[in-house]
N, C-alpha and C positions, 0 to 999 in steps of 0.2 A: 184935724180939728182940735183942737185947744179949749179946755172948758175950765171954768173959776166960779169954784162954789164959795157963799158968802152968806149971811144970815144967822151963824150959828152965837150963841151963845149961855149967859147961866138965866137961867129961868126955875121959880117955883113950883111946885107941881100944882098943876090944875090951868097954869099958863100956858102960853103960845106962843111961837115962833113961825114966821116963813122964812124959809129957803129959798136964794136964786140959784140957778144956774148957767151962768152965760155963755155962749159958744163963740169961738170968732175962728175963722180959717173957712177950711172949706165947706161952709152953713149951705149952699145952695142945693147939697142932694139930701136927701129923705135918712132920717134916722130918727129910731125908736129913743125914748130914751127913759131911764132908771135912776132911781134914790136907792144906794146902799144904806147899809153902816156896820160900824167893827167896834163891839166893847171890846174893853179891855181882857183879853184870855180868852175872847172867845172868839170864831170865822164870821167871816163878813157875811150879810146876808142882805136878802132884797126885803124894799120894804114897799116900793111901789114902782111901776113903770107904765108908759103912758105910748100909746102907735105914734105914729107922725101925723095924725090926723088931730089925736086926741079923743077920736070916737072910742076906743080901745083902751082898757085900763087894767087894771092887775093892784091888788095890794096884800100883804101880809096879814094875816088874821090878827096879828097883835096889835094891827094901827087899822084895822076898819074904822070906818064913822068916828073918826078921830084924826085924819091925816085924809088930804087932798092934794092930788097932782095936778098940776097943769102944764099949758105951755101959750107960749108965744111967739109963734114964729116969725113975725115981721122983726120983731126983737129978738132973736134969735135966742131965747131965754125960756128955760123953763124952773118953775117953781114947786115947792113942795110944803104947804100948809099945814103946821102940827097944833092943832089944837088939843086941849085937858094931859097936858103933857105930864106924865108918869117918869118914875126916875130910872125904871127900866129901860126909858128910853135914851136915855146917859149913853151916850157915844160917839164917835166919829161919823159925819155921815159923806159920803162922796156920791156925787151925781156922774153920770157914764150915759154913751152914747153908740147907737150902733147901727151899723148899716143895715139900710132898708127901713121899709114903711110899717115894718108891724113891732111888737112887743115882745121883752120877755123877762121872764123871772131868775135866767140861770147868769152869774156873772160871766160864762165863759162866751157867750155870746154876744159880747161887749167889745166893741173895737177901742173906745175912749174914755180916758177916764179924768176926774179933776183933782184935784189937791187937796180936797175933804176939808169939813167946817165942827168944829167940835161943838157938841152941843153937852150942856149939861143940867139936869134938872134936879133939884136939893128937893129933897122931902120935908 
């Protein structure tokens, strides 16, 4: 599986951005899938993940009621909706994929990953 995140870039605080994440390869079996990110000096961490269903969701208490995941699976695309964006949120973000139907928040549980979209937000 093969995945290309795309959507990132400078934004204001108090603005928005969505994130894609698109899959191509072998999209036919069931995977969970996750928004990281990695500031600069510090370990990448989860900020939201979503089952294969989409019934199932998981986020980072820094981005509740502020960041929305989704997905699409006839599109094989899933997204990640950052609204009132803060400049903590200044980082790298990369989307990953992992086998099976449920979720999770630890990156080791993550079979795939994508090539990360820099997002940047000025104060």
């Amino acid at each position: 599986v093969q995945l290309q995140a795309s959507g990132g870039g400078l934004v204001q605080a108090g603005g928005s951005l969505r994130l894609s994440c698109a899959a191509s390869g072998r999209t036919s079996s069931s995977y969970g899938m996750g928004w990281f990110r990695q500031a600069p000096g510090k370990e990448r961490e989860i900020v939201a993940s979503l089952s294969w269903s989409g019934s199932s969701t998981y986020y980072a208490d820094s981005v509740k009621g502020r960041f929305t995941i989704s997905r699409d699976n006839a599109k094989n695309t899933v997204y990640l909706q950052m609204n009132s964006l803060k400049p903590e949120d200044t980082a790298v973000y990369y989307c990953a994929a992992a086998r099976g139907s449920g979720y999770s928040r630890h990156n080791y549980n993550y079979d795939y990953w994508g090539q990360g979209t820099q997002v940047t937000v000025s104060s």
